[in-house]
ROBA-538687 format. One line per field, with one value per residue: x, y, z of N, C-alpha, C, CB in turn; residue number from 1; residue in three letters. Coordinates in steps of 0.2 Angstrom, whole numbers. Glycine has a CB too. Example, Ala and Ser with C-alpha at 12.3 -4.5 7.8 and 13.67 -1.06 7.14 Angstrom:
<sites>
n.xx = c(66, 64)
n.yy = c(-28, -11)
n.zz = c(39, 35)
ca.xx = c(62, 68)
ca.yy = c(-22, -5)
ca.zz = c(39, 36)
c.xx = c(66, 64)
c.yy = c(-16, 0)
c.zz = c(39, 39)
cb.xx = c(57, 70)
cb.yy = c(-22, -3)
cb.zz = c(45, 29)
pos = c(1, 2)
code = c(ALA, SER)
</sites>
This chain:
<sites>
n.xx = c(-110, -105, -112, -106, -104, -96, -86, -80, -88, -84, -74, -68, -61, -46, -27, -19, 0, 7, 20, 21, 7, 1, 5, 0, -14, -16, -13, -21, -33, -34, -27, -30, -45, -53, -67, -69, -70, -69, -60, -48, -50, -38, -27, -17, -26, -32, -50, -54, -65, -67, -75, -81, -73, -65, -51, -40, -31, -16, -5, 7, 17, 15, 5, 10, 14, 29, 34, 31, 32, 20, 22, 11, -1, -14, -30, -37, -53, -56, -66, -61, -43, -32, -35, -36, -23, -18, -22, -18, -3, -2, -3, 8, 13, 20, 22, 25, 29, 23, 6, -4, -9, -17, -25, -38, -39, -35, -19, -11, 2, 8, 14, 9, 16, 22, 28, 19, 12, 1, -12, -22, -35, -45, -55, -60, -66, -76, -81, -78, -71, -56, -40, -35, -45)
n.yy = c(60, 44, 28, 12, 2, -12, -25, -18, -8, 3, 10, 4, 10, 17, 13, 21, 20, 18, 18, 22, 20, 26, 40, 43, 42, 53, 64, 62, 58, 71, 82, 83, 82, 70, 60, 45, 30, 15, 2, -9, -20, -31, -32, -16, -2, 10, 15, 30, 44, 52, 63, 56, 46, 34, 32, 17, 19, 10, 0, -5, -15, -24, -30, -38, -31, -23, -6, 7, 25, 35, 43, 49, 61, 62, 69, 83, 87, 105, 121, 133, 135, 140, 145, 134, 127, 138, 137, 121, 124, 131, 121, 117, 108, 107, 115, 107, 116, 134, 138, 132, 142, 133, 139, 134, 130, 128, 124, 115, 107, 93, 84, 69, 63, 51, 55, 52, 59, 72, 84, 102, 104, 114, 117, 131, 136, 132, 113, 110, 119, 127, 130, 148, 150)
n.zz = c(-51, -59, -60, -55, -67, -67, -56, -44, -32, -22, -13, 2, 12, 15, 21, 31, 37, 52, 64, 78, 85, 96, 96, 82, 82, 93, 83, 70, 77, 87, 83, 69, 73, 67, 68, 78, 73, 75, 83, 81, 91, 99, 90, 84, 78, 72, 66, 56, 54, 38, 31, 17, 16, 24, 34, 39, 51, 55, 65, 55, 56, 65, 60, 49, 38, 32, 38, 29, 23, 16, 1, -5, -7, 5, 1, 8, 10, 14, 20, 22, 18, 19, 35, 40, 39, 47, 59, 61, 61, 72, 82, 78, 69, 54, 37, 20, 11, 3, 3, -13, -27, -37, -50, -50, -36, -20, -9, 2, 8, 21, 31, 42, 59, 55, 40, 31, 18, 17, 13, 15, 6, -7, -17, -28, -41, -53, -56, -70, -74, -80, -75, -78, -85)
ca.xx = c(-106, -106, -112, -102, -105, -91, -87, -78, -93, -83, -68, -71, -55, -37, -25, -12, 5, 10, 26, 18, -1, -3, 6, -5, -20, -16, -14, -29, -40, -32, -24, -35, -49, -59, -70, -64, -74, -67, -53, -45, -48, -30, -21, -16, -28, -40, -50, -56, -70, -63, -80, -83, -68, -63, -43, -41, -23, -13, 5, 10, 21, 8, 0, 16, 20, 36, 32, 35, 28, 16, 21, 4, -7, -22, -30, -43, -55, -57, -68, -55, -34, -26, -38, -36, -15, -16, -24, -12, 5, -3, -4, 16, 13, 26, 20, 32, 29, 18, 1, -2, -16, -20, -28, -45, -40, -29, -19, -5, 5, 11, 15, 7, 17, 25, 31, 15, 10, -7, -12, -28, -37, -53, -59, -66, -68, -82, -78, -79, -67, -47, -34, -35, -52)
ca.yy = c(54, 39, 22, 10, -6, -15, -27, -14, -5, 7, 10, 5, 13, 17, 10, 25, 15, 21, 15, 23, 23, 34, 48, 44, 41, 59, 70, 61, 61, 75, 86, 83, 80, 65, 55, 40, 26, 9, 0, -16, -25, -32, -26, -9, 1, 13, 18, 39, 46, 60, 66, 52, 41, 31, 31, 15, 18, 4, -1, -8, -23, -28, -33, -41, -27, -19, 2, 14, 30, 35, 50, 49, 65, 62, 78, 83, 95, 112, 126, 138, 131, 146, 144, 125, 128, 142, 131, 116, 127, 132, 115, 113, 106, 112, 112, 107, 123, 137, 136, 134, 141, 131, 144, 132, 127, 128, 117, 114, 101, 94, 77, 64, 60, 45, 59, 51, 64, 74, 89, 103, 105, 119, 121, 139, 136, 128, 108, 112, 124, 124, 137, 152, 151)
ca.zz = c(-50, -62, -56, -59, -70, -66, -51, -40, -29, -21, -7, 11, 17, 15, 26, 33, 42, 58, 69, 84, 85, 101, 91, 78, 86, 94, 77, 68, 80, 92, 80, 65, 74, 63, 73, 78, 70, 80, 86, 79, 97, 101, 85, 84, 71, 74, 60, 58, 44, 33, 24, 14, 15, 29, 35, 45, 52, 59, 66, 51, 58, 68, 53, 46, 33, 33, 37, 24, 24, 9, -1, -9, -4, 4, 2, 14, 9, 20, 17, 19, 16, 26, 42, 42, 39, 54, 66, 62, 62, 78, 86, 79, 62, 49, 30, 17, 6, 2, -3, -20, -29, -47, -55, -48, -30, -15, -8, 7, 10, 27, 34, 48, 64, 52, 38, 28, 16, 18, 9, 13, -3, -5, -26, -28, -47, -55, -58, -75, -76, -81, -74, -83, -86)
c.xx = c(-109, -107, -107, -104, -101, -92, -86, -87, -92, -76, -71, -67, -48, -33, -19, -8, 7, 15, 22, 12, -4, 0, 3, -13, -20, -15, -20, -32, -41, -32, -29, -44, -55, -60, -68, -72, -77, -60, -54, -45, -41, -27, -23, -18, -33, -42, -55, -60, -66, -67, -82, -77, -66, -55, -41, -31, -20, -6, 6, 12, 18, 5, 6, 17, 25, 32, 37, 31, 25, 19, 16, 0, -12, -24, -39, -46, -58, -61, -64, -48, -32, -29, -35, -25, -15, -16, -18, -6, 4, -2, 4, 16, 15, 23, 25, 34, 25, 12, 1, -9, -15, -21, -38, -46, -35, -26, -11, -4, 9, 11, 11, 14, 26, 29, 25, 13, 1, -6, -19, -29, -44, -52, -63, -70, -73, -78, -76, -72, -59, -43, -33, -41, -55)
c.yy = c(48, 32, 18, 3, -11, -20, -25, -9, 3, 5, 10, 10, 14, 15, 18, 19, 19, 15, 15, 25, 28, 42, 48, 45, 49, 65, 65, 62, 67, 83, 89, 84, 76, 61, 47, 35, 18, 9, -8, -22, -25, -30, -21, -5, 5, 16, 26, 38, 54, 60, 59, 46, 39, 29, 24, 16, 13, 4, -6, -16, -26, -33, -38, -38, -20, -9, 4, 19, 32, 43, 51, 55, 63, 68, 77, 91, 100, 115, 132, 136, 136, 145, 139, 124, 131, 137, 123, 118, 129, 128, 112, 109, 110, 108, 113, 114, 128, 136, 138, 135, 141, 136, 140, 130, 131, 123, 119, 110, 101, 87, 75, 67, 57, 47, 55, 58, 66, 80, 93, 105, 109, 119, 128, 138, 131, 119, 107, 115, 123, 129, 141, 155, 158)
c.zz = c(-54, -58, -59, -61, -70, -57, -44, -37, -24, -15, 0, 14, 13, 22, 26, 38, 46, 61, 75, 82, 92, 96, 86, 81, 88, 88, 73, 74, 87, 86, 73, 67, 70, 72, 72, 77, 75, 79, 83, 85, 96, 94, 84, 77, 75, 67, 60, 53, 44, 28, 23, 13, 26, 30, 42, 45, 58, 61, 61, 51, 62, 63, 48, 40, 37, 34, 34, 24, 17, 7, -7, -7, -1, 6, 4, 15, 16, 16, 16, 22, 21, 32, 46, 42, 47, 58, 67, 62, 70, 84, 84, 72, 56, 43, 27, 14, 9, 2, -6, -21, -36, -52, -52, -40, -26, -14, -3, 11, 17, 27, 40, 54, 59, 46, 33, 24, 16, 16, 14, 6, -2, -15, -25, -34, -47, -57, -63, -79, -78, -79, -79, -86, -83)
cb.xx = c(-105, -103, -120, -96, -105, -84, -84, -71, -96, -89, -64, -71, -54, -35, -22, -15, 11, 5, 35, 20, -7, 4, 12, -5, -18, -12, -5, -31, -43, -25, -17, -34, -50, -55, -79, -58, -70, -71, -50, -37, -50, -28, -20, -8, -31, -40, -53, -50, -84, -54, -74, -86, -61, -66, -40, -45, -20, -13, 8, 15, 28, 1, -4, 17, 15, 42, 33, 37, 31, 7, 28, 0, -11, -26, -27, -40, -61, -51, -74, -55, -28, -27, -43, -41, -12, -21, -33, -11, 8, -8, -11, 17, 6, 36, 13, 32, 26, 18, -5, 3, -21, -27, -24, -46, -40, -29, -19, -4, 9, 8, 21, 9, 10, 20, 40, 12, 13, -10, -13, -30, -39, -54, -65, -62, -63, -86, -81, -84, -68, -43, -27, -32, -56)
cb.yy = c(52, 38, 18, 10, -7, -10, -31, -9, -10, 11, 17, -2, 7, 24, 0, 32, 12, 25, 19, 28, 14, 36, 50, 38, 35, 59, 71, 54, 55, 73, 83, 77, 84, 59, 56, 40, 24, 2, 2, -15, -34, -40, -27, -8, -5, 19, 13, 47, 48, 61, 68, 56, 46, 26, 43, 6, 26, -1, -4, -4, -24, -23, -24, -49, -23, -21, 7, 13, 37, 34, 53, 43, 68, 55, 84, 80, 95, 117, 128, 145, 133, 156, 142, 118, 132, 147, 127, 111, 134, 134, 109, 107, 105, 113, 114, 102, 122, 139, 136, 129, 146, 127, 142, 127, 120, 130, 111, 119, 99, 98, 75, 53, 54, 40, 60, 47, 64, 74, 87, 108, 96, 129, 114, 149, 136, 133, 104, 116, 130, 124, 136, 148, 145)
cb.zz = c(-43, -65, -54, -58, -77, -68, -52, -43, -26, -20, -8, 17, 24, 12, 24, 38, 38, 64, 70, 87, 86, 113, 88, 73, 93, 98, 70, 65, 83, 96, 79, 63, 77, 54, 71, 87, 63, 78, 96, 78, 96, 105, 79, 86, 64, 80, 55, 58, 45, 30, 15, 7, 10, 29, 38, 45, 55, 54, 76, 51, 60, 68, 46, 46, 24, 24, 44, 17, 27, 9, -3, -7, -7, 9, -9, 23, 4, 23, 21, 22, 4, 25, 42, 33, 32, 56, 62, 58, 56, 77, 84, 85, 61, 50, 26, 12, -2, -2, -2, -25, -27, -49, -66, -52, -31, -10, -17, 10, 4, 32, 35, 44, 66, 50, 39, 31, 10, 24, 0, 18, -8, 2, -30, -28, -52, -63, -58, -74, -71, -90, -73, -87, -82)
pos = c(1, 2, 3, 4, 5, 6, 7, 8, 9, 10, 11, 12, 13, 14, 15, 16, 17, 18, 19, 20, 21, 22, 23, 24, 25, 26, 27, 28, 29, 30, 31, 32, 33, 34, 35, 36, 37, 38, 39, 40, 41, 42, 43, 44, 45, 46, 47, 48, 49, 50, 51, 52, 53, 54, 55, 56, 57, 58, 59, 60, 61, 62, 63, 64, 65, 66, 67, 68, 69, 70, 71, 72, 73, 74, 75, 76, 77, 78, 79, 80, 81, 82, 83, 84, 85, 86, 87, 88, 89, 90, 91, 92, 93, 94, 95, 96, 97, 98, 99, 100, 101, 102, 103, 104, 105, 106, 107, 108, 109, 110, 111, 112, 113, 114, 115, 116, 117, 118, 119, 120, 121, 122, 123, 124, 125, 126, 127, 128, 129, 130, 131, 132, 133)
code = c(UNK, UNK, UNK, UNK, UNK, UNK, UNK, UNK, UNK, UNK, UNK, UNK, UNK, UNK, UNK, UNK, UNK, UNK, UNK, UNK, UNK, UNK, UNK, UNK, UNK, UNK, UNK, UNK, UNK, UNK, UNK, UNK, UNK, UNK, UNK, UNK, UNK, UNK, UNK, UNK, UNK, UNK, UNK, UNK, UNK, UNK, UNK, UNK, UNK, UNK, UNK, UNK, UNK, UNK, UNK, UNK, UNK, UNK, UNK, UNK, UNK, UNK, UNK, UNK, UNK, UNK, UNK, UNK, UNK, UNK, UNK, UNK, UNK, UNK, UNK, UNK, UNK, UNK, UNK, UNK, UNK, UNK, UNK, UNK, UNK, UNK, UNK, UNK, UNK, UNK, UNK, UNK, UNK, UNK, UNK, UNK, UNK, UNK, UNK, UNK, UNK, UNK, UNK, UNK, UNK, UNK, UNK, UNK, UNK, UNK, UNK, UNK, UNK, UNK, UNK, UNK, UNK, UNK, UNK, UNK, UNK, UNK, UNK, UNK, UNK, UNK, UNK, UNK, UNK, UNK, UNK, UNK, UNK)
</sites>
């Protein structure tokens, strides 16, 4: 990893939007199971670790912005895509597709609670490498 010269030093967090923070609250830190970091005191947020990133999820209008759901990925690496799918279709969690495999990775997409997009993601190939390779 490059350091960086500039004024940005890195990412504390991403914000995920929830309507309902118990049904969030319960797939992140139930369903997902991330470790639950802290809580917002009296506004409704709690924030999880995922790795190296921090997800603080909030009730949205709490906060006075409007909810919309992200169709952004946040893709959350696994050691193995098919396990980590089992296990959550197991708990009731329907993924939009297949998994797809790049030619360097895996990868299968599913939603939140809130219909927020979220992916597993595992790279087998080298960083290096290109599909095909």
């Amino acid at each position: 990893m490059t350091e960086s010269t500039g004024f940005i030093k890195g990412v504390d967090f991403v914000y995920v939007f929830t309507e309902d923070l118990a049904k969030a609250e319960d797939f992140y830190g139930g369903t997902l199971e991330l470790p639950e970091l802290k809580r917002y005191g009296q506004m409704p947020g709690v924030e999880y670790q995922a790795g190296n990133l921090t997800l603080a999820v909030i009730q949205s209008e709490a906060f006075g912005v409007d909810f919309a759901k992200s169709s952004q990925s946040i893709a959350f690496q696994v050691d193995d895509v098919a396990a980590a799918r089992a296990k959550l279709e197991a708990a009731g969690v329907k993924f939009v597709a297949d998994t797809i495999d790049s030619g360097v990775c895996h990868m299968a997409f599913f939603n939140d609670p809130d219909g927020n997009s979220l992916m597993f993601h595992h790279r087998y190939a080298p960083k290096d490498a290109r599909p095909g390779e």
